[in-house]
C-alpha positions, 0 to 999 in steps of 0.5 A, a space after each residue: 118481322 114480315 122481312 126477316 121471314 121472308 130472309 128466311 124463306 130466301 135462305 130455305 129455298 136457296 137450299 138445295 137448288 133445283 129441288 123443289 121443297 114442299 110447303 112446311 108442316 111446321 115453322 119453328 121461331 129461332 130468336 137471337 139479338 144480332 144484326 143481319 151481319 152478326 157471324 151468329 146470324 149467318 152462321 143460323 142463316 145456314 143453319 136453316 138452309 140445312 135443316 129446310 133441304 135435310 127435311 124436304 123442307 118439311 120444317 123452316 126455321 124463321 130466324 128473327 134477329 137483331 132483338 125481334 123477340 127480345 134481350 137476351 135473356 128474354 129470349 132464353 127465359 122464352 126457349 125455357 118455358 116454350 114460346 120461343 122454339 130455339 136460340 143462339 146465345 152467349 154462355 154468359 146469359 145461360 149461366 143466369 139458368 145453369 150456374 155451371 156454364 159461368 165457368 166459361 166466364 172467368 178471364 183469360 181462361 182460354 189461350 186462344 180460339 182452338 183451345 176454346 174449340 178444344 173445351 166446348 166441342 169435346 168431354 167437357 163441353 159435351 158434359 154440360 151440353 147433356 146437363 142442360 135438359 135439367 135446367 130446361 133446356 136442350 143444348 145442339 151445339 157450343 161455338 165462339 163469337 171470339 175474345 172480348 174488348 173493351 171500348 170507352 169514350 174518356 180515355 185509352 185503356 192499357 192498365 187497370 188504373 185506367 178503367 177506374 171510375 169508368 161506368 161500363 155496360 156488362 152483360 147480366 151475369 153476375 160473374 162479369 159483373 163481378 170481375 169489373 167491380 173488382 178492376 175498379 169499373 161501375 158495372 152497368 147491367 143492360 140488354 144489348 139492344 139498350 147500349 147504342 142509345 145508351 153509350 150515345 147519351 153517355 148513360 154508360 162510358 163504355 162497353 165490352 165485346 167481341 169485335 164482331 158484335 161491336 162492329 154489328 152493333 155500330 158501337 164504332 159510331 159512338 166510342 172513341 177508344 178500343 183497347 185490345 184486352 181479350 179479357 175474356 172468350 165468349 162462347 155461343 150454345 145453340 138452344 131448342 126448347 124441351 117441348 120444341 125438341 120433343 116434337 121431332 123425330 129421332 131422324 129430325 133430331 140427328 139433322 138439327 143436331 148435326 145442322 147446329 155443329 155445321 153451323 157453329 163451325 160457319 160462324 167460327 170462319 166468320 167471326 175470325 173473319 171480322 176480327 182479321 178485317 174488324 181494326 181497320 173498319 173501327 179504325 175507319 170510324 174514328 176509334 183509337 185501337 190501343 193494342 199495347 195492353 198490359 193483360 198480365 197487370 189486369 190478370 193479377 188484378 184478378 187473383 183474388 177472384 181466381 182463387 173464389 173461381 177455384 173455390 167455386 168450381 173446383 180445381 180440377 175442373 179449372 185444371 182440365 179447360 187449362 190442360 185441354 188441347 
């Protein structure tokens, strides 16, 4: 803990050189469950160096992550009832607390990251950003941690009979849980910091994520197969606790507000970073990349399942992400 703050206070001072920041009056706790080089925690890192130099240092950010505060849902449970200031988070754990975000998580709904960028940063995005208070949140900011895919440890994956009777961590979301249980997977709900230890035991066979967070998560140690399905977009929202928000100025409030697109648009660069460079690291690990996979099989799999999504959230919102450019 001591180390990750004083990463922080390195950060903040690193802020503005040659300006010399006065001491904080108030030291904000900013939980998230990626390791130090997750494009979430350098995009935060940033994050913190803005606000630190736009307040005069006035207000730090101490950024703990790689689970120091929890999963991720505790950590979202803590930013709800406030004793945890803020967070960056997957959309997929917030939907657990506001049902409209798991729109976000039906698969292959998003063409590729601008069309992503397109829904979260504009009227779409911005709506469900102002609903949040409703559910006990303050939303700053939408950004992308990239396309998810799946990785095993039994055998290379390329058409949806090859993931039948796999035993898969999912995330705790009851949308993705029940898209794999429909593709014939054994979904395994588990907080990340659990799936190393787990895919190591071979508690779970595999699991699926961006390919940032499986290299950040070592998951390359301990899988053998990564097939290249981008069955899904995996969106992030920056989030502050209500009583955390309310103890700013209107002034402050503008600097988090404008520090949090900042950093959203820093993590893009780096996640698209890793992807470009991510292969041939796993690759180096010993994985398999199975890029020839028929996403159009798994889609068509799914559509029974589509016409619940439509249903569900109502065509015409599906219509618009789709549409959206």
């Amino acid at each position: 803990m001591k180390q990750l703050s004083m990463i922080a206070a390195c950060m903040m001072m690193a802020a503005a050189p040659g300006l010399a920041l006065a001491a904080p009056e108030t030291t904000l706790n900013l939980g998230y469950v990626g390791g130090p080089q997750a494009p979430e925690a350098i995009a935060m890192g940033q994050f913190a160096e803005e606000v630190a130099a736009k307040t005069g240092g006035r207000i730090a950010i101490r950024l703990q992550g790689g689970g120091a505060l929890g999963g991720d849902r505790e950590v979202v449970e803590g930013v709800q009832i406030g004793t945890v200031d803020m967070t960056v988070v997957s959309t997929s754990i917030v939907a657990n607390f506001d049902p409209e975000l798991a729109i976000f998580d039906i698969p292959f709904l998003f063409r590729d990251f601008d069309h992503a960028d397109a829904v979260l940063n504009g009227p779409i995005g911005q709506k469900i950003l102002d609903a949040l208070p409703e559910k006990g949140f303050v939303g700053l900011a939408f950004g992308g941690m990239g396309f998810r895919q799946l990785t095993n440890n039994v055998r290379p994956v390329s058409t949806p009979a090859d993931v039948t009777g796999l035993k898969i961590r999912t995330q705790q979301n009851e949308m993705h849980i029940a898209v794999w249980r429909e593709l014939g997977v054994l979904p395994t709900p588990m907080a990340i910091p659990e799936v190393y230890t787990a895919l190591q035991q071979g508690v779970v066979d595999g699991q699926e994520n961006p390919i940032g967070a499986i290299l950040n998560n070592r998951f390359g140690e301990v899988q053998k197969y990564v097939s290249l399905t981008n069955h899904a977009f995996t969106p992030l929202v920056v989030l502050i606790s209500p009583s955390t928000y309310a103890s700013l100025s209107d002034a402050d409030k503008a600097v988090f507000a404008t520090a949090a697109q900042n950093a959203m648009a820093r993590n893009r660069q780096e996640a698209e970073a890793v992807i470009g460079t991510g292969l041939e690291t796993l690759k180096s690990q010993g994985m398999t990349v199975v890029t020839d996979v028929d996403k159009k099989a798994f889609r068509a799999k799914l559509d029974g399942l589509f016409a619940a999504f439509s249903d569900k959230f109502g065509a015409d919102k599906l219509k618009a992400i789709q549409e959206a450019e």
